[in-house]
C-alpha positions as CSV (number, residue, x, y, z in Angstrom):
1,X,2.1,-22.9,-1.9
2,X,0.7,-20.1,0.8
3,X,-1.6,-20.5,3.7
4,X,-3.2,-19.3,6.2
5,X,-1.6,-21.3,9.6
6,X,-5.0,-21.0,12.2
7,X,-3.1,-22.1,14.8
8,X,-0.9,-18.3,14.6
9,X,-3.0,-15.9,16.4
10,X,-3.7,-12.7,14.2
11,X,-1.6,-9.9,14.4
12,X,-4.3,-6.7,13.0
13,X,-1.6,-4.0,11.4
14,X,-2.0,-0.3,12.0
15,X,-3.2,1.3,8.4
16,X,-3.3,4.6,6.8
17,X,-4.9,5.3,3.2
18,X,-3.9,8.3,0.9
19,X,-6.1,8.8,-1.7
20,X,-4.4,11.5,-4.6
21,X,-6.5,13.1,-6.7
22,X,-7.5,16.2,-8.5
23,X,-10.9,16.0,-8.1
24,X,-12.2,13.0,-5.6
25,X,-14.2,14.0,-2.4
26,X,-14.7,12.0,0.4
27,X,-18.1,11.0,-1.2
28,X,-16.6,10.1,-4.5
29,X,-13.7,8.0,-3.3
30,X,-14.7,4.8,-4.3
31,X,-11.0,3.6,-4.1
32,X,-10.4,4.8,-0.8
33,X,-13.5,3.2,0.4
34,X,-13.0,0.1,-1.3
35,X,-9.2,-0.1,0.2
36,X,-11.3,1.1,4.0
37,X,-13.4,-2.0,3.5
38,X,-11.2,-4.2,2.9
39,X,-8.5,-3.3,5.9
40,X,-11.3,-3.0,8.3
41,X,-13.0,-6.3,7.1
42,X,-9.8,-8.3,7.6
43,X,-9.5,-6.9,11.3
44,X,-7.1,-4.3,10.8
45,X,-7.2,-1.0,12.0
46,X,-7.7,2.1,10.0
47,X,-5.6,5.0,11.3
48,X,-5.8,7.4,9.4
49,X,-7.5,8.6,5.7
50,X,-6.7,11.9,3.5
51,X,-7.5,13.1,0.2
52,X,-4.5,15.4,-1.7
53,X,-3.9,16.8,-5.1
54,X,-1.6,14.8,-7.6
55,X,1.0,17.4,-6.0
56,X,4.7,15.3,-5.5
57,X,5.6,17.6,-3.0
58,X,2.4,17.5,-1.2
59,X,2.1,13.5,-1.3
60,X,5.8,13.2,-0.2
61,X,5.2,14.9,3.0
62,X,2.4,13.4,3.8
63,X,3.8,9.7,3.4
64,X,7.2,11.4,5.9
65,X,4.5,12.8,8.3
66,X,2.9,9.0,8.6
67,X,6.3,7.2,8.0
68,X,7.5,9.5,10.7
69,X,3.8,8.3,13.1
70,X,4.8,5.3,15.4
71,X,1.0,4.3,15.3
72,X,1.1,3.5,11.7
73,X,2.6,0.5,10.3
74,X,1.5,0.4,6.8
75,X,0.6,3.8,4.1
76,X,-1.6,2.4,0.9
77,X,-2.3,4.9,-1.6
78,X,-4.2,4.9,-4.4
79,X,-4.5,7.0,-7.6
80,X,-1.6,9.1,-9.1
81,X,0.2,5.4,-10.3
82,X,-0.3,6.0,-14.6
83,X,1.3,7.6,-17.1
84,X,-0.1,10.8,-17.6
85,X,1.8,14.5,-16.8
86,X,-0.4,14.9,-13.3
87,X,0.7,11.0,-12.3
88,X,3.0,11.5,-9.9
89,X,2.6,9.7,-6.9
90,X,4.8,6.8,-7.4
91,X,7.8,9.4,-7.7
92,X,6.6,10.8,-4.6
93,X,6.7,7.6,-3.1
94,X,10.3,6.5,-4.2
95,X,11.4,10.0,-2.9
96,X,10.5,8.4,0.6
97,X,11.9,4.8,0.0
98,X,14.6,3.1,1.6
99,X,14.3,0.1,0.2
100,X,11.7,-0.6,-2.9
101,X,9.9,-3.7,-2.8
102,X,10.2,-4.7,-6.7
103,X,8.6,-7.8,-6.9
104,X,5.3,-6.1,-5.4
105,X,5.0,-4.6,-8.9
106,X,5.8,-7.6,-10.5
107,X,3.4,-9.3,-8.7
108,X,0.7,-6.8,-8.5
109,X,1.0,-6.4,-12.8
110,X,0.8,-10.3,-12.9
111,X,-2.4,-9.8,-11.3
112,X,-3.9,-7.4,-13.5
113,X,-3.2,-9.3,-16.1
114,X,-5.5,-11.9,-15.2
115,X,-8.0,-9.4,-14.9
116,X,-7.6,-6.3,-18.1
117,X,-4.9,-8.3,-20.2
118,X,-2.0,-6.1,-21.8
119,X,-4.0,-2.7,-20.1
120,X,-2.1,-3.8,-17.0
121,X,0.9,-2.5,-18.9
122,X,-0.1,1.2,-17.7
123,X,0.1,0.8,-14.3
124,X,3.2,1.8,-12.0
125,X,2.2,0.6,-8.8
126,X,4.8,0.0,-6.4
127,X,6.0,-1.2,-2.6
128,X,8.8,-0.4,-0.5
129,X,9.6,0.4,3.0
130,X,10.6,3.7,4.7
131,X,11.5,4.3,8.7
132,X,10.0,0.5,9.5
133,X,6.4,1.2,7.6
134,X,5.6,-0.4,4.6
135,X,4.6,1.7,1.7
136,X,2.2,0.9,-1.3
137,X,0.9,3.0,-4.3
138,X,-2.0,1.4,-6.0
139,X,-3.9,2.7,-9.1
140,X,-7.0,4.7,-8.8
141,X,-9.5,2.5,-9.5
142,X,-11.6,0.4,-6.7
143,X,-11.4,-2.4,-9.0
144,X,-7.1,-2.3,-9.0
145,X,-7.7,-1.7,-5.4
146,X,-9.7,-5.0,-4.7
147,X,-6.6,-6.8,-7.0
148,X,-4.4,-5.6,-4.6
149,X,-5.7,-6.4,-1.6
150,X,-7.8,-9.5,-2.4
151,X,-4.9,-11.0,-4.7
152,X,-1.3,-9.8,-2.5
153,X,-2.0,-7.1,0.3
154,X,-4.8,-9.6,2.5
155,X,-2.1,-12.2,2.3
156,X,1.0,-10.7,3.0
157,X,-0.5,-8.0,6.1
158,X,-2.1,-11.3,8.0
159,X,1.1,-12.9,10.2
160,X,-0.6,-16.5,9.7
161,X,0.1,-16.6,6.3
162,X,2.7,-18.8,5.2
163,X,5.6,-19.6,4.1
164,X,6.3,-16.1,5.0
165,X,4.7,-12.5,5.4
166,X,5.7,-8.7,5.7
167,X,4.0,-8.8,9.5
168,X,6.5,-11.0,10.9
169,X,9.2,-9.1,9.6
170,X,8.4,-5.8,11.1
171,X,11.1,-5.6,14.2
172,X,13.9,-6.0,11.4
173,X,12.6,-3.4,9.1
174,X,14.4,-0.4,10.9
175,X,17.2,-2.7,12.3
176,X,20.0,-0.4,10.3
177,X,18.8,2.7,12.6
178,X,19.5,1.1,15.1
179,X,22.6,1.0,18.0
180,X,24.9,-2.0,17.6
């Protein structure tokens, strides 16, 4: 079973949050804010927040241009993650991936579950890891947000929490890249 191990010292991660959407302003991103709440509440550190059009082009860059930003250890995203024609920011983020993290959709659907039934069915989101940052699309409602975070992210971003967590793992993540 997980837990948090108090005697570890917390580690706070280094996070950036994309918002995609057509039509969200700062003032109407409820997702974004929800996500900012959260990361900030937990005693991370907020790097960096956008808002950009459901463009794959446009959302791929901007996870290289952060992927590519020493001072960011983790990209969430929100919106884009359905199944309509303008959804496309889960393709944009597998453009960027190395490695996908499967069982964070896995995961993140048996969560939803619990929470809309079978309407979890529609959601795409999905984890992976790109130039040593972790990468995670989340649908566009503060409500799949707070699943995310409240149910999988809070957990696996805090290095106390045990048996095991994505923190602690950080050094090995780009590992490949480097010099033998």
């Amino acid at each position: 079973m997980s837990r948090i191990d108090e005697s570890k010292e917390f580690i706070p991660v280094r996070i950036a949050v994309l918002t995609v959407s057509d039509t969200r302003s700062p003032e109407q991103d409820r997702s974004g804010d929800t996500l900012v709440g959260r990361i900030e509440g937990a005693g991370h550190q907020l790097v960096e927040r956008k808002i950009i059009p459901d463009e794959r082009a446009q959302i791929a860059d901007q996870l290289r241009g952060w992927i590519a930003n020493k001072e960011i250890d983790v990209i969430i995203s929100t919106g884009g993650t359905g199944l309509t024609g303008r959804d496309v920011t889960v393709e944009a983020h597998r453009d960027v991936y190395e490695k996908e993290i499967e069982a964070f959709a896995t995961v993140f659907t048996i969560v939803s579950m619990k929470k809309i039934g079978t309407s979890a069915v529609q959601s795409r989101a999905t984890g992976g890891v790109a130039g040593g940052t972790y990468l995670f699309a989340l649908p566009g409602s503060p409500g799949a947000c707070k699943d995310a975070w409240d149910e999988i992210l809070a957990f696996q971003l805090d290095y106390r929490h045990r048996p095991c967590n994505f923190v602690e793992i950080f050094p090995r993540l780009d590992e490949h890249q480097r010099r033998k």
